[in-house]
N, C-alpha and C positions, 0 to 999 in steps of 0.2 A: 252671543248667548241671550235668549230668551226669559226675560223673570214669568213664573208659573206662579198663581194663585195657591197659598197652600193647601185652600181643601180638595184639590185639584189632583194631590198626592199627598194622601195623608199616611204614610208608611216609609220605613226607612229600608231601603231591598239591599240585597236580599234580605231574608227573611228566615229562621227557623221550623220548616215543618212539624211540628209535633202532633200526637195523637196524647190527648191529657183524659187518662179514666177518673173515671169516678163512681160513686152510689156506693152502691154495697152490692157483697158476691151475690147474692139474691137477685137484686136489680140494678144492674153496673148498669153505663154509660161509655163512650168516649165519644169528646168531641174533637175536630180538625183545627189546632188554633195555628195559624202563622205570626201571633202579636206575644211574643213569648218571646224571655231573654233574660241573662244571668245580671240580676241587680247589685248582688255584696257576695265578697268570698271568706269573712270572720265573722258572724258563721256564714255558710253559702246559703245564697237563697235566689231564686228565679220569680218571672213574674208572668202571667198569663192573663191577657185582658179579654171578657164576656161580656155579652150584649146582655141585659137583665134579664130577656126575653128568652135566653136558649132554655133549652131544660138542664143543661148539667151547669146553669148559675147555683138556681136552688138547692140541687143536692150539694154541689163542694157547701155553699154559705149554712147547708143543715148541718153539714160533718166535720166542717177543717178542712179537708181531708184531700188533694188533689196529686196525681202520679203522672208525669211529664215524661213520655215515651217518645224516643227519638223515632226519626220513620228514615227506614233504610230503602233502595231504591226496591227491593222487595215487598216493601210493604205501600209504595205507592197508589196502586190500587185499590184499595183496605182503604188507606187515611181520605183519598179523593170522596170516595163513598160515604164515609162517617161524617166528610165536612155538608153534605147536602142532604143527608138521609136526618131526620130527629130520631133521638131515643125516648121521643113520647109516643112514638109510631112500633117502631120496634126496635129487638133489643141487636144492636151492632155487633156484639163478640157473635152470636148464632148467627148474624147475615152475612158477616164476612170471615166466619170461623176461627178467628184470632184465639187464640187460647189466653182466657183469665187465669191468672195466679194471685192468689191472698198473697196480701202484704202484711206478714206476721201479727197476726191478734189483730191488726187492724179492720176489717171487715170490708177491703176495699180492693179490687184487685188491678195488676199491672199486665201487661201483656207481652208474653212469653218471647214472641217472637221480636220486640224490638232488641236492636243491641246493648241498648242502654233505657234507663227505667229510672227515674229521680222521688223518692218517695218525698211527697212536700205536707207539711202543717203549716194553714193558712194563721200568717203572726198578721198582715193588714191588710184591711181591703179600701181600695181608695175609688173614689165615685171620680169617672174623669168625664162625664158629658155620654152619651153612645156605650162606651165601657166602663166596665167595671174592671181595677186593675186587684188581682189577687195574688198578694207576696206571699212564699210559700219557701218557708227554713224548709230545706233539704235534710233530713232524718236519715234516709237510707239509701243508696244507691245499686241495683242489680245492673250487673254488667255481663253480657252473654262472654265465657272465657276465650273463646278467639277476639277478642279485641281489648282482651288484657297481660298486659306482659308480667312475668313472675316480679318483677320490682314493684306491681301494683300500678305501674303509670298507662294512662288508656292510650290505644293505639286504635285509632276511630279513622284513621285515613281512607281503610280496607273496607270502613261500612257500608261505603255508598252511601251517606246521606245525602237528604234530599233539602233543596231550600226553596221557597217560594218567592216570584217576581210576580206581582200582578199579572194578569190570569193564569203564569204558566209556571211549571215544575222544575227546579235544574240541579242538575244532579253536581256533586261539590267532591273534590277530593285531590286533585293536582297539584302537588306542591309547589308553592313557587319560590317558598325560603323560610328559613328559620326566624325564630325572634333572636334579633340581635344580628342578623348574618350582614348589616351594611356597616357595623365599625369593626367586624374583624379584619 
């Protein structure tokens, strides 16, 4: 085994693809983050690290206000595009025709097409060097109804979600076992 320098690899893979809106229904955003992941679950909250420099730092840091959309192998496409195009250029839901939905009186919208949608209020934001890490209490969750079962528990297997390995895309969903299935 080989020791690597750590800035050599600085990410832990895979990775979460997500497509995180933001702005307002007027002048939404979404950016492409893969540095996203669930921090606490009393209450839940996830975290999504920006460069100070994108343009959808300033609008979450003007609003609170960030929506952590899962990207299904459907929307890989969409999210590849949003991760290299800026929303100071133009506006992503029109270029790649995603469909914006308000997030009730919020003024902030989520997009229709992912399976899952985490409506988050930014509670801290922590300066980490390059990122900025934004902790976001999860508020509301929109779940497309084929990947929710009548008992409420998510059935996300079916999504196709997508996860990110430095430079490339891999699609995730093969079970290989339950939690708990090596002491029964």
């Amino acid at each position: 085994m080989k020791i690597v320098a750590p800035h050599l690899l600085p990410c832990l893979f895979p990775a979460p693809l997500v497509l995180v809106s933001c702005g307002t229904m007027q002048n939404p955003n979404i950016i492409t983050i893969a540095w996203a992941g669930t921090v606490n679950s009393n209450p839940p909250m996830v975290s999504v690290s920006i460069r100070p420099e994108r343009h959808s730092y300033d609008l979450i840091k003007k609003s609170g206000l960030f929506i952590v959309n899962l990207v299904s192998q459907e929307l890989l496409k969409e999210a590849d595009f949003c991760g290299v195009k800026s929303g100071r250029d133009i506006n992503k839901f029109e270029a790649t025709k995603l469909t914006p939905v308000e997030w009730r009186e919020h003024d902030i919208p989520y997009i229709k097409e992912s399976p899952v949608s985490l409506c988050c209020k930014t509670s801290q934001l922590i300066q980490l060097g390059t990122h900025t890490m934004f902790i976001g209490e999860i508020i509301e969750i929109f779940v497309k109804e084929e990947f929710l079962e009548s008992t409420g528990k998510l059935k996300l297997e079916a999504a196709g979600l997508v996860s990110y390995i430095s430079p490339q895309y891999h699609l995730q969903g093969e079970v290989l076992g339950r939690y708990g299935y090596s002491v029964v």
